[in-house]
C-alpha positions as CSV (number, residue, x, y, z in Angstrom):
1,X,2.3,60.0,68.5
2,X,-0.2,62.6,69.0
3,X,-3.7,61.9,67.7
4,X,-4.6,64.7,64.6
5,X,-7.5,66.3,64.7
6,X,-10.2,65.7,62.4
7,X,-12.2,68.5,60.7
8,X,-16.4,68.4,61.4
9,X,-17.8,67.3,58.3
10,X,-21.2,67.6,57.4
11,X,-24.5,65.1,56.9
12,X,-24.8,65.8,53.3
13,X,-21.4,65.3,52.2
14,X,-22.0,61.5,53.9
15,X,-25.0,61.2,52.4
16,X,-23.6,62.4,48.7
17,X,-20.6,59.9,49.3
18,X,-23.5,57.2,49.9
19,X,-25.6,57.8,46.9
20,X,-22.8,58.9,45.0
21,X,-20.9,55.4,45.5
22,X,-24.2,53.7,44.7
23,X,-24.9,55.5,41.0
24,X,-21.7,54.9,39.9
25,X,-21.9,51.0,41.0
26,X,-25.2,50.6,39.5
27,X,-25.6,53.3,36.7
28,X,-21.7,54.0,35.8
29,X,-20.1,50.4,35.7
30,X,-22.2,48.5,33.6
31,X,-22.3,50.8,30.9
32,X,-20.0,50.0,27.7
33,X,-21.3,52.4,25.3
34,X,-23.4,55.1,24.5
35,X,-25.7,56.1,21.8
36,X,-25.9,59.4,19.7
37,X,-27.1,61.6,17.2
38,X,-23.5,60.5,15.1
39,X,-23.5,57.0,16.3
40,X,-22.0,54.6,19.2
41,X,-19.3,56.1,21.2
42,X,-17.1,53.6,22.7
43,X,-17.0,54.4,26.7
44,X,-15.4,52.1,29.2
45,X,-17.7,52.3,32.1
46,X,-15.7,49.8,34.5
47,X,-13.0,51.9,34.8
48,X,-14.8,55.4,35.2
49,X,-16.8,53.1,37.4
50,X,-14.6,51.9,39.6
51,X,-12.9,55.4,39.7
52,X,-16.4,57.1,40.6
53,X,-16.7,54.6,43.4
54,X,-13.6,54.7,44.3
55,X,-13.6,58.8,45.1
56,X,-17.4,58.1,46.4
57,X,-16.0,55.2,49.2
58,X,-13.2,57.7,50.6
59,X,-15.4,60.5,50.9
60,X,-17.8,57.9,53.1
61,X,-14.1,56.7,55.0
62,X,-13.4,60.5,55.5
63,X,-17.0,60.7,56.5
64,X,-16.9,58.1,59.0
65,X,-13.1,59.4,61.2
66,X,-14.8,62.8,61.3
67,X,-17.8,61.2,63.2
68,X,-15.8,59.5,65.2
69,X,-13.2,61.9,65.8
70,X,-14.1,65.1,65.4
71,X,-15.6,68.0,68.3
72,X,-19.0,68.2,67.5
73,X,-18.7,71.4,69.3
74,X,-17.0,73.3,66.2
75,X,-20.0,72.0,64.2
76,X,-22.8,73.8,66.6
77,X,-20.8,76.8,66.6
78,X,-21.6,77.6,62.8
């Protein structure tokens, strides 16, 4: 089995997946409801959390395999 090739990805989008996966552990997930003008609006945070952080940890996986795997020539060449 051939090994795939894996696209040059760059330093911000590791360092959005970081702080990203961080906000929505920390700011997202504890939060149970929120408070307006009209009143409490019922908001399940855990599982928008846990979604968030879920997106947030593969974007730092996919971040990782193109460090390890990709040319860094394509990425100079831009």
């Amino acid at each position: 089995m051939a090994l795939r090739r894996a696209a040059p990805l760059t330093n911000t989008f590791l360092i959005i997946s970081i702080f990203g996966f961080i906000i929505s552990m920390y700011l997202v997930f504890p939060m149970t409801q929120i408070t307006t003008e009209s009143g409490p609006v019922s908001f399940d945070g855990t599982t928008w959390g846990f979604a968030f952080a879920f997106v947030f940890f593969c974007m730092f996986c996919a971040a990782m395999i193109s460090m390890r795997r990709a040319a860094p020539d394509e990425q100079l060449r831009r």
